[in-house]
N, C-alpha and C positions, 0 to 999 in steps of 0.2 A: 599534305605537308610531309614530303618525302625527302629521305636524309639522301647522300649526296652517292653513296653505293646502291642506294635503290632504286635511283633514276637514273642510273645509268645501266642497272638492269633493267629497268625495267623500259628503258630505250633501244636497247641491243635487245634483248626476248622481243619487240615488235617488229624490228629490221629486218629479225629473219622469217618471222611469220608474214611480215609481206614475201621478200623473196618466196618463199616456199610456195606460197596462195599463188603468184602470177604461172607458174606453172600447170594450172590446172582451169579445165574449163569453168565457168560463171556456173554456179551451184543454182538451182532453183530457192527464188526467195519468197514461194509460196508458199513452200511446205512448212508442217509442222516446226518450230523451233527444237526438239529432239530430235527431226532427223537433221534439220538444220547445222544443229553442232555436232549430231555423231559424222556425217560427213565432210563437213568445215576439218576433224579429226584425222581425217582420213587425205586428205589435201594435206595438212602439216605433216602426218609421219603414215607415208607410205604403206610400212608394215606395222602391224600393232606392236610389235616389241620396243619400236623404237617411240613409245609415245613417253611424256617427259622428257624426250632428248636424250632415251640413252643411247649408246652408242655400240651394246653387244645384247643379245637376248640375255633378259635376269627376270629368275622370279622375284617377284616384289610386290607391294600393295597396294598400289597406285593402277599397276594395271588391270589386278583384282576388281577396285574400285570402278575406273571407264568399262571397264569389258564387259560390268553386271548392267550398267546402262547398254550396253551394244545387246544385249542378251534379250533385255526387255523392249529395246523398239524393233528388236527383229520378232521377237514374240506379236507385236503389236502392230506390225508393216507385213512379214513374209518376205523382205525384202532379202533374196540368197546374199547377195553383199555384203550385207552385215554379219550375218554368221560366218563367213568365209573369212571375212577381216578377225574375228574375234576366236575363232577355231584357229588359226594361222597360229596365235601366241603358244598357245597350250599344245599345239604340236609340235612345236618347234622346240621346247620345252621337257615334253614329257615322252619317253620311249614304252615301247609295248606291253614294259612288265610296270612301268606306271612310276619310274625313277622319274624325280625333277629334277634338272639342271641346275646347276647354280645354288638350289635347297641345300644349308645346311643343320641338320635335328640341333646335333650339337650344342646351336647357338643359341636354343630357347628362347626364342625374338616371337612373340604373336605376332606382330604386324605380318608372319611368314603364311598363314594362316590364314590371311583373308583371300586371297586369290584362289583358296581353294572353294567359293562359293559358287562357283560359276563351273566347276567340275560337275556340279550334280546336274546343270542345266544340258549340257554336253552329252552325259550320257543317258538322259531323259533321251535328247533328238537322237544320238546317234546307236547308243545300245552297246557302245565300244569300250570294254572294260577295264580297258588304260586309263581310263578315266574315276573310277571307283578304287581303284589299286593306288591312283595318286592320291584319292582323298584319306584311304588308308592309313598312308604313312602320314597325313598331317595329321589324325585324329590321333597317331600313336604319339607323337612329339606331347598333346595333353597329358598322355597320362606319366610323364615323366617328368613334365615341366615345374621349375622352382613353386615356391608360394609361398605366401604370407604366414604365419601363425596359426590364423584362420581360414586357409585354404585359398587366399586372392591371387589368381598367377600375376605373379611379378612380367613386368612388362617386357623385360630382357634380364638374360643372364648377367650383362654387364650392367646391368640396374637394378641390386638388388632390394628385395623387400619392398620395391616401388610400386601401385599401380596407379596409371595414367587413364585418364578417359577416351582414350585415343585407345587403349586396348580393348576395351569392352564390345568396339565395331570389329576389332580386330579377328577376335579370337569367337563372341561368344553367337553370332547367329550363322557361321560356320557349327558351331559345337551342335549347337541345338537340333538342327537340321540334319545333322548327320547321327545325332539319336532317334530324332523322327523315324527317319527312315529303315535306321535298324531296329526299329520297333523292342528301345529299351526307354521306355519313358520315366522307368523310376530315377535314370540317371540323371536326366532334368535336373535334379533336382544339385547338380554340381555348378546348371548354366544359373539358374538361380542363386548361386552362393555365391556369385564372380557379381551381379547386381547388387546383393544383398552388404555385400563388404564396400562399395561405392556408397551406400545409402546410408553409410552407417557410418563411415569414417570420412568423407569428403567433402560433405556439405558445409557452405559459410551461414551461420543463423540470421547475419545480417541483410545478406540477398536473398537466401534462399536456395541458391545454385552451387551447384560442385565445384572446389576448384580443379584446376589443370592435372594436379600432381598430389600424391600424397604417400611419404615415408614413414614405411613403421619403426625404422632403424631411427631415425630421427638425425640420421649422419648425413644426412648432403646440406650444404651450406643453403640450398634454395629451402629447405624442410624448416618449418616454425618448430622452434625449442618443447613447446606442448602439444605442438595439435600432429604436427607431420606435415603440415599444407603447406603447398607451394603457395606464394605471394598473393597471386591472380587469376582474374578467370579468362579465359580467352574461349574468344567463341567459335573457333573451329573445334576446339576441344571438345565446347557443347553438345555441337554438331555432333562431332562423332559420339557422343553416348545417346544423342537422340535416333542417332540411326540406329543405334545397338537397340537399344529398345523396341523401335517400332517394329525392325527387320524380325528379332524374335518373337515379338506379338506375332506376326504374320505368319508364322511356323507353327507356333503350339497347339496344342488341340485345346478347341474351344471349352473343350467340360476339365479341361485339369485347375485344379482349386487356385495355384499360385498364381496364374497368369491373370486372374484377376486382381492379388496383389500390386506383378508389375504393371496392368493398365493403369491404377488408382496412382502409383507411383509417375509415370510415363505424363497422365493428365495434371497431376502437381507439379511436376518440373514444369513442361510448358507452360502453366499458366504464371509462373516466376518468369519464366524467357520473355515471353510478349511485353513484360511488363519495359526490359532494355530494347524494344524495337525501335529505331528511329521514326520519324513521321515519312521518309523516305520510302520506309520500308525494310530497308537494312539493318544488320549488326555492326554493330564498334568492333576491330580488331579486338582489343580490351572490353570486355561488353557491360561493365558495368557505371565506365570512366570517358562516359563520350563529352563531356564536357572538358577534359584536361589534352593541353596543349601537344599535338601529334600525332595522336588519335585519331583513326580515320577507317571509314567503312568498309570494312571487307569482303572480298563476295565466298570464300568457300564455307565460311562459317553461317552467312546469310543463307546459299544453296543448299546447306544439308540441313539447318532448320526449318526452312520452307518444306526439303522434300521431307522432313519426320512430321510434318505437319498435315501436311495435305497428304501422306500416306497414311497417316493416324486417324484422318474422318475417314476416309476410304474404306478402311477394312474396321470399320465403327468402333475404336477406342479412344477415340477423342470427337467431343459434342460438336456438334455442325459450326457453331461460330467461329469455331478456329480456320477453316476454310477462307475466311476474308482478312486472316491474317498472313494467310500462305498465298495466297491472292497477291495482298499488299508485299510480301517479300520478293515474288517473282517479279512481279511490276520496277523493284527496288533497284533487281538487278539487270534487266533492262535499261532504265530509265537511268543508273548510274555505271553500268560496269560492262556493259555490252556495248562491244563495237563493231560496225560490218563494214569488210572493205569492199569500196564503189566499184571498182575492177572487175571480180570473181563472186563477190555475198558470200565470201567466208567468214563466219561468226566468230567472233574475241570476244573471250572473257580475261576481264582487266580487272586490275587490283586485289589480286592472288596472292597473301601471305605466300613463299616458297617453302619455308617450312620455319616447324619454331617444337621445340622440345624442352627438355632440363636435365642438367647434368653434362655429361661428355668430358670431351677435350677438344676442341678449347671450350669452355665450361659457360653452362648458361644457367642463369642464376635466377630466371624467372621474374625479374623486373619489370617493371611497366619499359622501363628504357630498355630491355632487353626485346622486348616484343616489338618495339616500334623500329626496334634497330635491325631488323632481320628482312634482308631483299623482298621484296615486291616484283612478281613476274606474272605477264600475261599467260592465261590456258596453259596453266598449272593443271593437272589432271586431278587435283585434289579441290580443285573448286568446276572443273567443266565436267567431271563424272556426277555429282551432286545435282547440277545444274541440269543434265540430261534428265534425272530421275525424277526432278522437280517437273520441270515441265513434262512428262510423262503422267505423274500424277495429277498436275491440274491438264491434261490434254492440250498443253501452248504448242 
């Protein structure tokens, strides 16, 4: 049930991903589904800068996102292709003394901050210090950046006093990771304070789940008068604090006391998630509202619950039966949201929220009508980078 701008994006975004597919030879449609769509990937945007359709090289988090999937089925394949595709961005990008293009400190945006994850996998393979110099200057942008009262970086400077759940992937297993490695573990204990103020102020008692948004100013028109919470929950939001989560579990060292806080915390959220899963397998764009009139399954929100799930048994913080729910998600999005053209076997992921925030100009106010009124576009790199990771974690 698509309003009448989203199907016409979301008719024009398939038009061109055919044109784009027939140029390219018939992709193998035996392999894996992870190489599947990282090279489907690679047929729509040539060069990695230009994945989401932009049209100049931009740091940004999107590419952060695909590029950590490219990172891991080259870890996973060997295949030199894949790292050439996904080293291409970050050159192109970043100069010798490790200046980003396009990065501005300034604007105290996390979302600036996630592309810096896939620096450390870089200079693991390569040993080239352009790469740790770039990670530098975004670890330094933390320590300058706005916050809460109680220490919660505010998600942009043009969004004050807000944090969104969509920061928490953003900013904090970057953060952590790059404590790791410079072997200050006591600092941890800042990446833990960015969880701990979600845990504490975001939760609805009646789901059980965080919502999307939450003002300590209480001044944006989307912010409830008492609480600060945005309207609704939306499940890409989910997603993304599910990956915050899990990605951090995956860093920490196993004997630090907190991290078994955030496992106990990590295991309670999803056992709330599962409970909105469809019989499909999928997430409701609105995940707790699938029975109201518009509402309709979405895959990026689906793809990064899946992969926080079947990453969560993996590296053992979440009990084995969750696996047959990351099963049932992958299946979900196959079975509803995957398309392959007959021509080439380039793989489409379909029914891609484009994007959906709060606040701005022109102003989004966090409605249910707001969420359902926001384009729908095929291989969205915000539901096909997820989607990579997923089936990476269950080996599809």
């Amino acid at each position: 049930m698509l309003n009448r701008v989203s199907r016409i994006l979301l008719v024009g975004a398939l038009a061109v991903s055919s044109i784009v597919s027939t140029q390219a030879d018939t992709l193998d449609n035996t392999k894996p589904w992870y190489e599947r769509m990282v090279e489907s990937e690679m047929v729509r945007f040539p060069e990695a800068w230009m994945m989401d359709w932009d049209e100049q090289p931009t740091w940004d988090y999107v590419h952060g996102l695909n590029l950590l999937g490219f990172a891991r089925v080259y870890e996973k394949t060997g295949d030199q292709r894949y790292f050439d595709y996904l080293k291409g961005y970050y050159d192109t990008l970043i100069d010798e003394q490790g200046n980003i293009a396009t990065y501005e400190t300034e604007k105290y945006n996390i979302d600036m901050i996630n592309a810096g994850k896939v620096l450390f996998f870089l200079y693991d393979q390569t040993g080239d210090q352009k790469y740790m110099l770039a990670a530098d200057k975004l670890r330094a942008q933390l320590n300058e950046h706005p916050r809460t009262s109680e220490g919660g970086f505010w998600h942009k400077k043009r969004y004050p006093y807000q944090m969104w759940l969509d920061g928490l992937y953003m900013g904090a297993p970057f953060y952590a990771e790059y404590i790791v490695r410079d072997r200050k573990p006591e600092q941890l204990d800042d990446v833990f304070l960015q969880f701990e103020q979600i845990e504490k102020h975001l939760y609805d008692p009646e789901t059980g789940l965080p919502r999307h948004g939450w003002d300590e100013s209480r001044e944006q028109k989307w912010a409830d008068n008492e609480t600060g919470l945005s309207p609704h929950h939306w499940s890409r939001a989910l997603g993304w604090y599910a990956m915050a989560m899990v990605d951090v579990l995956d860093v920490l060292p196993a004997q630090l006391s907190k991290r078994a806080w955030l496992a106990a915390r990590f295991e309670k959220f999803m056992a709330q998630v599962v409970k909105y899963q469809h019989s499909t397998g999928a997430w409701y764009q609105v995940t707790d509202l699938g029975d109201r009139e518009g509402n309709y399954l979405e895959a990026s929100g689906t793809a990064m619950l899946t992969y926080a799930m079947a990453r969560g048994v993996n590296i053992g913080v979440l009990p084995e039966k969750y696996r047959a729910h990351a099963e049932k998600g992958f299946a979900g999005l196959l079975d509803q949201m995957v398309s392959v053209e007959a021509d080439t076997n380039v793989v489409n992921l379909n029914q891609v929220c484009a994007v959906a925030g709060l606040g701005g100009n022109p102003y989004r106010d966090g409605s249910f009508e707001y969420y359902m009124g926001e384009p729908i576009r095929p291989n969205d790199a915000k539901g096909v980078g997820p989607f990579i990771l997923a089936a990476l974690e269950l080996d599809k």
